[in-house]
PyMOL commands that place a pseudoatom at each C-alpha (Angstrom):
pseudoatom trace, name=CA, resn=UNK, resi=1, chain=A, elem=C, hetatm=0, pos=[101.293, 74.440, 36.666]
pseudoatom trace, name=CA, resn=UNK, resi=2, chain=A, elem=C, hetatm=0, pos=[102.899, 71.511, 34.850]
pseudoatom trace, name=CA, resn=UNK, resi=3, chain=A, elem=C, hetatm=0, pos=[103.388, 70.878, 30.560]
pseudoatom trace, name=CA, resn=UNK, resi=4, chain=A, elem=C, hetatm=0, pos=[100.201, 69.921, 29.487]
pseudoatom trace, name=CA, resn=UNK, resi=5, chain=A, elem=C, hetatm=0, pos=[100.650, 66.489, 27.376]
pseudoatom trace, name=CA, resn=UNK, resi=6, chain=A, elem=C, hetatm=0, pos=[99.219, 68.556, 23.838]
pseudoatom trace, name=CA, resn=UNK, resi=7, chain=A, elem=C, hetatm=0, pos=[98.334, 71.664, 22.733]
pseudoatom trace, name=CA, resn=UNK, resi=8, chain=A, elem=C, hetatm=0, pos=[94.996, 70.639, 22.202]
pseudoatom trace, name=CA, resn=UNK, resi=9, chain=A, elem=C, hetatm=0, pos=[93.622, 72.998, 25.451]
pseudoatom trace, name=CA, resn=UNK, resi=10, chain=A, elem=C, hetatm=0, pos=[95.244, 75.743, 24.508]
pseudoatom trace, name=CA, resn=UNK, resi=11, chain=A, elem=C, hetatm=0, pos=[93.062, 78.510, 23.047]
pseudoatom trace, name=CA, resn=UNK, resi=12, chain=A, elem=C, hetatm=0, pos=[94.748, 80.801, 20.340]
pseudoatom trace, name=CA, resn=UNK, resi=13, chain=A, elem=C, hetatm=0, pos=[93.503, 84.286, 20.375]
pseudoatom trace, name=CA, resn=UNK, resi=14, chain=A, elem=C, hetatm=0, pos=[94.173, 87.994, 19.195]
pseudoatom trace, name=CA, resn=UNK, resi=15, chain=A, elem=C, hetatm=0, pos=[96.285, 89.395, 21.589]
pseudoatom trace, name=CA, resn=UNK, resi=16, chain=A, elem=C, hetatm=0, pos=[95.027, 92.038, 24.567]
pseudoatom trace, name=CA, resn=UNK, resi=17, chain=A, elem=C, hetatm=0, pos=[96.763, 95.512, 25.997]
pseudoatom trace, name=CA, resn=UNK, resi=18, chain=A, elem=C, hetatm=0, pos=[96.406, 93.307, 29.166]
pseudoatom trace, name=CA, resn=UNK, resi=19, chain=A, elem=C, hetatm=0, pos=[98.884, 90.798, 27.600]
pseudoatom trace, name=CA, resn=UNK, resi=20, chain=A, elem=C, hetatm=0, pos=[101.911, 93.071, 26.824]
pseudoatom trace, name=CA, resn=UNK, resi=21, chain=A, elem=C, hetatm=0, pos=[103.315, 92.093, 30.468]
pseudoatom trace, name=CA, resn=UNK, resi=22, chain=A, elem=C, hetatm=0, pos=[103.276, 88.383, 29.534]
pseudoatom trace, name=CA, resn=UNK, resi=23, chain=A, elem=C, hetatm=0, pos=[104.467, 88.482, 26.008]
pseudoatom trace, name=CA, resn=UNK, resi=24, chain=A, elem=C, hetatm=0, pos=[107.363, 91.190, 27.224]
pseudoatom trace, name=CA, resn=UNK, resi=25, chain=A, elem=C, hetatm=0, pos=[108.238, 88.615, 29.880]
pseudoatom trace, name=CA, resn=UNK, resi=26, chain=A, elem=C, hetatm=0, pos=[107.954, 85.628, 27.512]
pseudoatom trace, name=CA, resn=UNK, resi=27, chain=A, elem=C, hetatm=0, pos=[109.786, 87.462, 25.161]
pseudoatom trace, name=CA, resn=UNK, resi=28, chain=A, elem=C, hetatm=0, pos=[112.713, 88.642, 26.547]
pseudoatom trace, name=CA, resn=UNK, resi=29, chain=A, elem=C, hetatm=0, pos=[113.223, 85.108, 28.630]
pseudoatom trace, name=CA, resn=UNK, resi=30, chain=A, elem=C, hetatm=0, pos=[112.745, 83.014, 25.247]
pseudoatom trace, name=CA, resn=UNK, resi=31, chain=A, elem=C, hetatm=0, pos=[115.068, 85.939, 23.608]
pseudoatom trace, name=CA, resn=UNK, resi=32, chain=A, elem=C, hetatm=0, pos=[118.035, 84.970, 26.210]
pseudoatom trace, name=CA, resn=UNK, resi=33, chain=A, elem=C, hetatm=0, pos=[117.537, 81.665, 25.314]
pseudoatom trace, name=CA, resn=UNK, resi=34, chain=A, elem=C, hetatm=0, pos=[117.882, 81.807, 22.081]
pseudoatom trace, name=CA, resn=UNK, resi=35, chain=A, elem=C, hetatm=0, pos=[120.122, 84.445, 21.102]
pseudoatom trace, name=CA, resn=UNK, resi=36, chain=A, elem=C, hetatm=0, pos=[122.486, 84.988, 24.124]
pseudoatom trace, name=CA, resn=UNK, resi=37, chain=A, elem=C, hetatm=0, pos=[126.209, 84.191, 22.600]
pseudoatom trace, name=CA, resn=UNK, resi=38, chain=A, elem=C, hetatm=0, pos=[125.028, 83.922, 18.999]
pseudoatom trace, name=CA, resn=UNK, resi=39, chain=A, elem=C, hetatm=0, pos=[124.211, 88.029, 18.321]
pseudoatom trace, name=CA, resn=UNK, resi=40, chain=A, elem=C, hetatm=0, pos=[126.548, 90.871, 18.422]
pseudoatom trace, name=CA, resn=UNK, resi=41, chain=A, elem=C, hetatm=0, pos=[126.978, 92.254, 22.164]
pseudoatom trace, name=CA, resn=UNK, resi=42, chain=A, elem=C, hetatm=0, pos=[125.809, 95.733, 21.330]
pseudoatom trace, name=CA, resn=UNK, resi=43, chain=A, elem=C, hetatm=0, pos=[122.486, 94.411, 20.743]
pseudoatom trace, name=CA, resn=UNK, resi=44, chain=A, elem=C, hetatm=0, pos=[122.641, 92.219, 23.670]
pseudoatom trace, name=CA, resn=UNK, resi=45, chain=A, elem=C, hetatm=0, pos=[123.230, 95.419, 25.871]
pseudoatom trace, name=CA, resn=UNK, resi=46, chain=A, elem=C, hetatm=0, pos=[120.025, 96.884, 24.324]
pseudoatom trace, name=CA, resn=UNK, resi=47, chain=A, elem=C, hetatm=0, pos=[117.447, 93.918, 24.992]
pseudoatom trace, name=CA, resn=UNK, resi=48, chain=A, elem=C, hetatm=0, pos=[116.249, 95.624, 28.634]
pseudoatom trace, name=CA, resn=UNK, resi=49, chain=A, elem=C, hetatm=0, pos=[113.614, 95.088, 30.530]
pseudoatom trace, name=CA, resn=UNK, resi=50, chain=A, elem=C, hetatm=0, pos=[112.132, 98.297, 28.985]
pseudoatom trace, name=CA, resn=UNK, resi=51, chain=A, elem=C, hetatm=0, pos=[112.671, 97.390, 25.264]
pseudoatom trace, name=CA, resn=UNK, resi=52, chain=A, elem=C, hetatm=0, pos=[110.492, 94.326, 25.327]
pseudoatom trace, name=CA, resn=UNK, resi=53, chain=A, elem=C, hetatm=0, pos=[107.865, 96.157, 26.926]
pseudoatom trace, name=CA, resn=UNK, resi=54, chain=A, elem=C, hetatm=0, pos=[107.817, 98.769, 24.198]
pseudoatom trace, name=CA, resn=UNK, resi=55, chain=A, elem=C, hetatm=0, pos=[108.376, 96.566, 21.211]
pseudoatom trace, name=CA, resn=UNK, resi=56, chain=A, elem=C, hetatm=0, pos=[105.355, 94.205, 23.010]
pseudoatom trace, name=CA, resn=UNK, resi=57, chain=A, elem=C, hetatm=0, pos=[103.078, 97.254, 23.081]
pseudoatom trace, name=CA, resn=UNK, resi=58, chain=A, elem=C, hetatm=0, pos=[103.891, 98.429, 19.799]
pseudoatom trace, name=CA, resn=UNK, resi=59, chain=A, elem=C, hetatm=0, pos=[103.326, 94.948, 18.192]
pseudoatom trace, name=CA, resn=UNK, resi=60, chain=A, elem=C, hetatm=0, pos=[100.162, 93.991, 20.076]
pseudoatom trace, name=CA, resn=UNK, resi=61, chain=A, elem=C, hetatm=0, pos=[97.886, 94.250, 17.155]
pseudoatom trace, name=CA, resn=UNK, resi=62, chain=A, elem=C, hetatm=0, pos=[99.851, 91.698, 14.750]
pseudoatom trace, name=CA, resn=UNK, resi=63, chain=A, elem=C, hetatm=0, pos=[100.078, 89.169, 18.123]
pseudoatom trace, name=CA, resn=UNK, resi=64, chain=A, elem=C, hetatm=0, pos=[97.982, 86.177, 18.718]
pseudoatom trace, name=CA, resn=UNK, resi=65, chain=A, elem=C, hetatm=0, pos=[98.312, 84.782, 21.799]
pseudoatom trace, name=CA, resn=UNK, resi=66, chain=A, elem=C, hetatm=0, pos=[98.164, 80.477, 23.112]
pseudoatom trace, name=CA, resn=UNK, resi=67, chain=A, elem=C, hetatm=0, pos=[96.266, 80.867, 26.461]
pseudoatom trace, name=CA, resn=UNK, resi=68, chain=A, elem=C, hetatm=0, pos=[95.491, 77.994, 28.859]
pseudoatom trace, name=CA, resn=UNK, resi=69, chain=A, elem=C, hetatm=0, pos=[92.849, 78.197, 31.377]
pseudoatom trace, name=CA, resn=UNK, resi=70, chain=A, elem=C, hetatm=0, pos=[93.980, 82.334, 31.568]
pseudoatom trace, name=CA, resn=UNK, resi=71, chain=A, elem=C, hetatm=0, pos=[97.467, 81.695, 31.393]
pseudoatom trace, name=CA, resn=UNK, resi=72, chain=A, elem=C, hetatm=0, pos=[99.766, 83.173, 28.373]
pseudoatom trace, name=CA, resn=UNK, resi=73, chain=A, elem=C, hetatm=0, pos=[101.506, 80.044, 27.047]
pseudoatom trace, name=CA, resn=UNK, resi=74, chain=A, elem=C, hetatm=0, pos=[103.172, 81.642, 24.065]
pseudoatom trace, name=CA, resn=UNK, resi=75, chain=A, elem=C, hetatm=0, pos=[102.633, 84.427, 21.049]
pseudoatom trace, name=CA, resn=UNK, resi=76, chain=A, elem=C, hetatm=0, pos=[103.663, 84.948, 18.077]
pseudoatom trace, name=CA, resn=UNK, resi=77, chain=A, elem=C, hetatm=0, pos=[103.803, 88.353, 15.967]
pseudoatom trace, name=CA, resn=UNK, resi=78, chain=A, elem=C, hetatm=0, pos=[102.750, 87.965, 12.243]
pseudoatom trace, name=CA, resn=UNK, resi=79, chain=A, elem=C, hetatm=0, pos=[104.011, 91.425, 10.354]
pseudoatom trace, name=CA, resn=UNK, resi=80, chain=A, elem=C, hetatm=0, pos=[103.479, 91.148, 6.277]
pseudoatom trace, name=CA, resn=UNK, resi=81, chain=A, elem=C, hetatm=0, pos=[104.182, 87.631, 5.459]
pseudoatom trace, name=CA, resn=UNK, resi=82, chain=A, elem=C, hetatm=0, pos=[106.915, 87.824, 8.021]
pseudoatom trace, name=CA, resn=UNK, resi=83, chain=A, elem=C, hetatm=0, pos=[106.410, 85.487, 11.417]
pseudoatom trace, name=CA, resn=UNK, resi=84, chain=A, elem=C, hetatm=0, pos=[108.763, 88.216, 13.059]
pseudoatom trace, name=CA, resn=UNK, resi=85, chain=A, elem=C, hetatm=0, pos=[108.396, 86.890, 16.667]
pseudoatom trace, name=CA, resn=UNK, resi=86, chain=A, elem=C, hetatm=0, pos=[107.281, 83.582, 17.859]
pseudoatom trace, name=CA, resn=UNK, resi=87, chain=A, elem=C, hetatm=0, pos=[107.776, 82.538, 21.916]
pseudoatom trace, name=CA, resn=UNK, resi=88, chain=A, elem=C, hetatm=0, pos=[106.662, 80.248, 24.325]
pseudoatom trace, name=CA, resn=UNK, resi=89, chain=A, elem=C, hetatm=0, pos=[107.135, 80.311, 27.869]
pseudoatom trace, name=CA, resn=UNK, resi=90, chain=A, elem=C, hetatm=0, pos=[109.692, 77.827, 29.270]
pseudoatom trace, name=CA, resn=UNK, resi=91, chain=A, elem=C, hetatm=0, pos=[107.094, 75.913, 31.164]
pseudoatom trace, name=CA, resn=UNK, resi=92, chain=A, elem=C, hetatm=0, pos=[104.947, 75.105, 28.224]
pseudoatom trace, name=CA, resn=UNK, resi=93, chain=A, elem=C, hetatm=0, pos=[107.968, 74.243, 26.083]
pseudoatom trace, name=CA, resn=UNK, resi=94, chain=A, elem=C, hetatm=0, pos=[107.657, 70.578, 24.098]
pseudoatom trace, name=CA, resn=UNK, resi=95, chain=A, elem=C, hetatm=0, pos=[103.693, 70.717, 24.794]
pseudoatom trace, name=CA, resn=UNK, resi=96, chain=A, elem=C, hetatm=0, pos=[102.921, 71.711, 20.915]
pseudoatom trace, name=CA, resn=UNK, resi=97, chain=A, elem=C, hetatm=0, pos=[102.180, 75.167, 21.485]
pseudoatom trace, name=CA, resn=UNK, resi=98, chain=A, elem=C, hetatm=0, pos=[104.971, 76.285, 19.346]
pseudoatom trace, name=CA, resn=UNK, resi=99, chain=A, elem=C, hetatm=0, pos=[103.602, 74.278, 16.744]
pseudoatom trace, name=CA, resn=UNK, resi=100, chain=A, elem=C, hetatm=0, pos=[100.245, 75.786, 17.087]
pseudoatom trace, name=CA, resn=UNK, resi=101, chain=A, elem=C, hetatm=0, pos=[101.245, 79.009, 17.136]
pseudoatom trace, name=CA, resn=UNK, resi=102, chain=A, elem=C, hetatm=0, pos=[103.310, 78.772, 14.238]
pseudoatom trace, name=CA, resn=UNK, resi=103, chain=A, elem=C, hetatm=0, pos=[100.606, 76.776, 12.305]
pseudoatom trace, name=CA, resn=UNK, resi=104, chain=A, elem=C, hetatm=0, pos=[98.192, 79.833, 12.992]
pseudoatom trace, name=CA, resn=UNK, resi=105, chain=A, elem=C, hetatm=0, pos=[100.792, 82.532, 12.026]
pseudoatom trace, name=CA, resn=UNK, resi=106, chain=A, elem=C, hetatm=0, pos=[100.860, 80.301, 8.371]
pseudoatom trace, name=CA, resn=UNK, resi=107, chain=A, elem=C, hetatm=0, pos=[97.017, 80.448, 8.167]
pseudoatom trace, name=CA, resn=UNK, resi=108, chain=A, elem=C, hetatm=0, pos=[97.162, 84.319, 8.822]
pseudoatom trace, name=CA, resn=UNK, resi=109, chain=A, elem=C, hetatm=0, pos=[99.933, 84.832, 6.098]
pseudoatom trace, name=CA, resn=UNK, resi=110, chain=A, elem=C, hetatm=0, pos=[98.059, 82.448, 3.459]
pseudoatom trace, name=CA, resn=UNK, resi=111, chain=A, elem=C, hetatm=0, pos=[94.713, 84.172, 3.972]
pseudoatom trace, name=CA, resn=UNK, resi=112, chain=A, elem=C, hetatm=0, pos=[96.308, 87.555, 3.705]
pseudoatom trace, name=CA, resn=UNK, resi=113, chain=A, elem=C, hetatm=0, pos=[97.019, 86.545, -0.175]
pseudoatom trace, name=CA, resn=UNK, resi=114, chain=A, elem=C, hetatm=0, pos=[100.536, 85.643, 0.766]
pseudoatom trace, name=CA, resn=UNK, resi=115, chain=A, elem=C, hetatm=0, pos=[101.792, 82.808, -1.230]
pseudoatom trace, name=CA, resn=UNK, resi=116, chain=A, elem=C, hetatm=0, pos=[105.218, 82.307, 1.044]
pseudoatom trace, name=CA, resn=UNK, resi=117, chain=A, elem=C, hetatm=0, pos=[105.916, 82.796, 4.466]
pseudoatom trace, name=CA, resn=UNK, resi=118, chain=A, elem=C, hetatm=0, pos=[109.080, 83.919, 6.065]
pseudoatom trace, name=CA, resn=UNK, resi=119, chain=A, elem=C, hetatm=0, pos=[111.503, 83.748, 9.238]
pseudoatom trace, name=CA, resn=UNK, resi=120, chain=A, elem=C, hetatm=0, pos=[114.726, 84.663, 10.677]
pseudoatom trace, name=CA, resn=UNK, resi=121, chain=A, elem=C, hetatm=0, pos=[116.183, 82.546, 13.138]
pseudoatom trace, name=CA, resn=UNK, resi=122, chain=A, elem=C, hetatm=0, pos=[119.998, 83.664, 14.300]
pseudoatom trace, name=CA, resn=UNK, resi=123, chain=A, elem=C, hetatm=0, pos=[122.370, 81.347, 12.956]
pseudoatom trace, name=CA, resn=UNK, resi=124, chain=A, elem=C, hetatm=0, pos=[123.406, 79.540, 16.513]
pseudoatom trace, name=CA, resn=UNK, resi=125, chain=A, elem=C, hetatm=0, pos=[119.831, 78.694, 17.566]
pseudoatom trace, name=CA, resn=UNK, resi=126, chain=A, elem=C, hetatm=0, pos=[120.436, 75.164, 16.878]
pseudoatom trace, name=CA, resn=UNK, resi=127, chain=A, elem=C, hetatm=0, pos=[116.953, 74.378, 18.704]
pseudoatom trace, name=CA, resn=UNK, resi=128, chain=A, elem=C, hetatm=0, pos=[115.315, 76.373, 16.703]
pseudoatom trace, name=CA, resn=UNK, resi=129, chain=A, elem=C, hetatm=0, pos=[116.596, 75.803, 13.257]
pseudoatom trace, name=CA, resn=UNK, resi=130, chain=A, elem=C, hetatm=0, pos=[115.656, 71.989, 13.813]
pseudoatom trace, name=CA, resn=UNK, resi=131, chain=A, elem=C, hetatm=0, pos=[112.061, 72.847, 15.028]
pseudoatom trace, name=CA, resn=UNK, resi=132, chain=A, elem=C, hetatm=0, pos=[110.911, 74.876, 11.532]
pseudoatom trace, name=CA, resn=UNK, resi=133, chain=A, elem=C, hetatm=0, pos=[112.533, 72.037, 9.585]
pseudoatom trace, name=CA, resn=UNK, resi=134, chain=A, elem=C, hetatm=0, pos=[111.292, 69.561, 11.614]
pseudoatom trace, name=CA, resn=UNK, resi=135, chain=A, elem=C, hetatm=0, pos=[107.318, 71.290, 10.473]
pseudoatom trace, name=CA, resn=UNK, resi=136, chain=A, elem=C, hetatm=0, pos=[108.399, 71.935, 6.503]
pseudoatom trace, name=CA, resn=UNK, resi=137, chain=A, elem=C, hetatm=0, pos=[110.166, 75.329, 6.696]
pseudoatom trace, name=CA, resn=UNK, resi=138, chain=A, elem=C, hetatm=0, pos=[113.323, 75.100, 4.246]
pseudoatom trace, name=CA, resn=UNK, resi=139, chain=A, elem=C, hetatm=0, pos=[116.267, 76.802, 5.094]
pseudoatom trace, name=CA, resn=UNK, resi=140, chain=A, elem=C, hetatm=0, pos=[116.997, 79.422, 2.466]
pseudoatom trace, name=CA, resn=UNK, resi=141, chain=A, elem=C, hetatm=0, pos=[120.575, 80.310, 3.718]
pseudoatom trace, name=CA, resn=UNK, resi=142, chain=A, elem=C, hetatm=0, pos=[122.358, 82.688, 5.322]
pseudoatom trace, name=CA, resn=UNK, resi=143, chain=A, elem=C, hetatm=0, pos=[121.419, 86.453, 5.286]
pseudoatom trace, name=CA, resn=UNK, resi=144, chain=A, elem=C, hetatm=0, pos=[122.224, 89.150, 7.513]
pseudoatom trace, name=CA, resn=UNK, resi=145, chain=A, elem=C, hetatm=0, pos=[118.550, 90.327, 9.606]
pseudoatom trace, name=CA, resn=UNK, resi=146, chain=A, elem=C, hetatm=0, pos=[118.551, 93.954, 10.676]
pseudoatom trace, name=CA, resn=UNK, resi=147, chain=A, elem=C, hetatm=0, pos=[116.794, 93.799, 14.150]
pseudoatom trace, name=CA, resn=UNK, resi=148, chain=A, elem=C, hetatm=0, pos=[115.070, 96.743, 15.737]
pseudoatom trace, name=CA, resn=UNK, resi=149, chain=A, elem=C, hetatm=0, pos=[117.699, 98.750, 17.671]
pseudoatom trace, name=CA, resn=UNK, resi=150, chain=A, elem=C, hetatm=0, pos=[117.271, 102.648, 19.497]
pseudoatom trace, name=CA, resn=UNK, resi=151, chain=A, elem=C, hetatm=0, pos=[120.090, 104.006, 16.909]
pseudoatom trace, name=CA, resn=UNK, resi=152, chain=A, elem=C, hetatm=0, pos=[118.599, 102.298, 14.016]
pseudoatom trace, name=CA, resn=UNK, resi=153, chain=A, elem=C, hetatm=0, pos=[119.780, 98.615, 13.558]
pseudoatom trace, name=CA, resn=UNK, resi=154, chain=A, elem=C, hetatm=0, pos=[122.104, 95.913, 14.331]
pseudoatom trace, name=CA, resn=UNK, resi=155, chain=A, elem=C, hetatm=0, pos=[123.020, 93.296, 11.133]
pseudoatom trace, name=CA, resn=UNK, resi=156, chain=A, elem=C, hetatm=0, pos=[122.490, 90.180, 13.038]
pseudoatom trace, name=CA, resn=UNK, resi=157, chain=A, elem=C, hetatm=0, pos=[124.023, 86.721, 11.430]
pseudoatom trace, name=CA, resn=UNK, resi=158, chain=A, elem=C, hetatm=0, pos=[120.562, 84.363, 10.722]
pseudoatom trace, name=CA, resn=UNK, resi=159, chain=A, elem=C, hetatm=0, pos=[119.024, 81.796, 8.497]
pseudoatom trace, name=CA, resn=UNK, resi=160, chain=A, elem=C, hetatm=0, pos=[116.053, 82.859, 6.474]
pseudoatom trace, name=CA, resn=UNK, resi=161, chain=A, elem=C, hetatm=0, pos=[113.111, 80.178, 6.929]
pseudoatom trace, name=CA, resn=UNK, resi=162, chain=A, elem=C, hetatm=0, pos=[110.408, 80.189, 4.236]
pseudoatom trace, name=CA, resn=UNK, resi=163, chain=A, elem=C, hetatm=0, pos=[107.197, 77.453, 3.679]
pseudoatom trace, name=CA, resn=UNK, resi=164, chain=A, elem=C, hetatm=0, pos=[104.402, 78.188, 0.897]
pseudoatom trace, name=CA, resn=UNK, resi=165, chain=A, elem=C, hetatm=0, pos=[100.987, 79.134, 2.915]
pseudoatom trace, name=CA, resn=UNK, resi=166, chain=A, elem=C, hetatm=0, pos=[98.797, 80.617, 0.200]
pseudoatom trace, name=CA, resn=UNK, resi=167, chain=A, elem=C, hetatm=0, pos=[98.109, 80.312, -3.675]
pseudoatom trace, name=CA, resn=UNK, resi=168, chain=A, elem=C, hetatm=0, pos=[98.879, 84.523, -3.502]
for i in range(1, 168): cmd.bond("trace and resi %d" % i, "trace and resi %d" % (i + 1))
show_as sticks, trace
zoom trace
């Protein structure tokens, strides 16, 4: 299967148990991409196989999922007024559904009463810092993001992302 030209036939949807298997793949594939060389190594040695499965399963009811004709094009994972996760598999890359998902995940946080939306993005993911100012997220600065780890967490080196969704 090829890029589609736009988004446009892409359905968004609440995501399924029978999706954590494609977000866990997504994710960890668009999580090497992204964050290989730019976090510390002791969280690098934690991201198995096994630890996107879990943390897909255990996030499957804040995940929305871009689908195409059956096929899991992307997800993102809305938590608060936090888009903590947003992915799309490298195949659909630079078709919009990104910018879908993302557009959805604002609409969630806005109707929730949320008046500002937030992101990390680690401080070397060039790509992706350019792609939420490139649709109106500022750049707040620096901050250190705890991610998820089995002993607790890991301070991570990121950018915190806001855009105003809501009137909250």
């Amino acid at each position: 299967m090829g890029e589609p030209d736009t988004a446009s036939d892409v359905a968004l949807r609440p995501a399924a148990a029978a999706d954590v298997p494609a977000v866990a793949r997504i994710w960890r594939e668009g999580w090497v991409d992204g964050h290989q060389g730019h976090v510390p190594d002791a969280l690098v040695a934690e991201r198995t196989p096994a630890t996107f499965d879990r943390r897909a399963t255990e996030r499957i009811g804040h995940t929305w999922i871009a689908e195409r004709a059956g096929v899991v094009a992307g997800f993102v994972v809305v938590v608060d007024a936090e888009v903590e996760q947003l992915y799309v598999d490298r195949r659909w890359r630079g078709g919009g559904v990104a910018e879908r998902l993302l557009r959805h995940a604002e609409a969630v946080i806005g109707r929730e009463g949320r008046r500002t939306a937030w992101l990390a993005v680690v401080a070397g993911n060039t790509r992706a810092r350019r792609f939420y100012a490139r649709l109106g997220w500022r750049d707040r600065g620096p901050f250190t993001y705890l991610a998820e780890s089995a002993t607790g967490t890991v301070p991570v080196p990121a950018h915190r992302y806001e855009r105003e969704v809501g009137t909250g």
